[in-house]
Residue, then its C-alpha position, 0 to 999 in steps of 0.5 A: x522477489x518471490x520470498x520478499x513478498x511471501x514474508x511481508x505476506x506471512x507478517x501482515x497476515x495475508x496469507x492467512x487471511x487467503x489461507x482461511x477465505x471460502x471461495x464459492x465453488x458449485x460444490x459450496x454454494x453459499x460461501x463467499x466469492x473472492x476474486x483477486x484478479x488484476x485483469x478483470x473485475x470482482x464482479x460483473x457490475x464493477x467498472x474498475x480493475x485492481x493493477x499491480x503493486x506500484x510501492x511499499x512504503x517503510x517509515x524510517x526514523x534516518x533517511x540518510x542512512x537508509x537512503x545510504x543502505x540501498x544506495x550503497x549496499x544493495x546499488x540500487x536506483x534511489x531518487x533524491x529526497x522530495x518533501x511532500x508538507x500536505x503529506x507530512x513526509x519526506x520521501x525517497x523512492x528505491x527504484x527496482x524492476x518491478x516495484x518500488x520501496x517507498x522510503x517515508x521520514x517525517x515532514x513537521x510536527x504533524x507528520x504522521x509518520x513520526x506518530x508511526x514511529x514513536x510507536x516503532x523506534x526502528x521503523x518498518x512497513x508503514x503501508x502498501x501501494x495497489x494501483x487501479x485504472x479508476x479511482x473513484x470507482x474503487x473507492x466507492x466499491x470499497x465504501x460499498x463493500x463497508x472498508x473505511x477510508x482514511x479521508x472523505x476524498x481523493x488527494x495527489x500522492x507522491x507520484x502526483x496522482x490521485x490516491x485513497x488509503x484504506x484503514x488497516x483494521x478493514x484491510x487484514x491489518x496492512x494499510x493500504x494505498x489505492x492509487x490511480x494508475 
């Protein structure tokens, strides 16, 4: 799982985007400090925590045969198909130890997954899922801290909790899921 999440690290540019990050250190004073820690806060004022990847979420344009894929190649847990119409997705979820995959076809005309997939004939990573233990604090953290967000309020995700995406183009090119743990 180590080199599965390396990769999606390397092609989403995380890696790099850590790689060339400054970290404030006594010797470096005026550079940025950046926290990543799941069990404490960035900064003594924030009253929220970062929590673990709950799911990535890859768009396909055949649920069946990818449902069939994990299901049946790699005998994996896979739920049954749920539509989710305020979402516009149907969504099937990969069960495994310690996250899950996200399987997301299109649900009507205005899905934006099949925009997605116009653009990605053969699918792909379409966002990552993080969890923190208060949403609406994060939130206006990252409003505070200039990521845009993609809506004005919370909404119910697919997991019947409350969640916010984040705009790729503030978040080193990944769309990114927060969702309430």
């Amino acid at each position: 799982m180590q080199n599965v999440a390396r990769s999606l690290c390397r092609r989403s540019g995380i890696l790099k985007t850590l790689a060339s990050a400054q970290v404030q250190t006594p010797t470096n004073p005026r550079s940025q400090h950046l926290a990543f820690s799941p069990t404490r806060p960035s900064s003594s004022s924030a009253l929220w925590n970062l929590g673990i990847l709950n799911h990535t979420a890859i768009a396909v344009p055949d649920l069946q045969k990818s449902l069939a894929f994990y299901r049946d190649v790699l005998k994996a847990d896979v739920s049954e198909p749920e539509d989710l119409p305020d979402h516009g997705v149907t969504v099937v979820f990969v069960n495994l130890p310690n996250t899950k995959i996200e399987l997301l076809y299109p649900l009507g005309e205005n899905s934006p997954i099949a925009g997605f997939l116009q653009k990605n004939k053969d699918g792909g990573i379409h966002h990552i899922c993080i969890e923190v233990d208060d949403i609406e604090s994060a939130v206006k953290h990252v409003r505070e801290k200039g990521v845009r967000t993609l809506g004005e309020r919370t909404k119910i995700g697919a997991h019947g909790k409350p969640v916010m995406f984040l705009h790729p183009k503030d978040c080193g090119g990944v769309l990114t899921e927060l969702e309430q743990k």
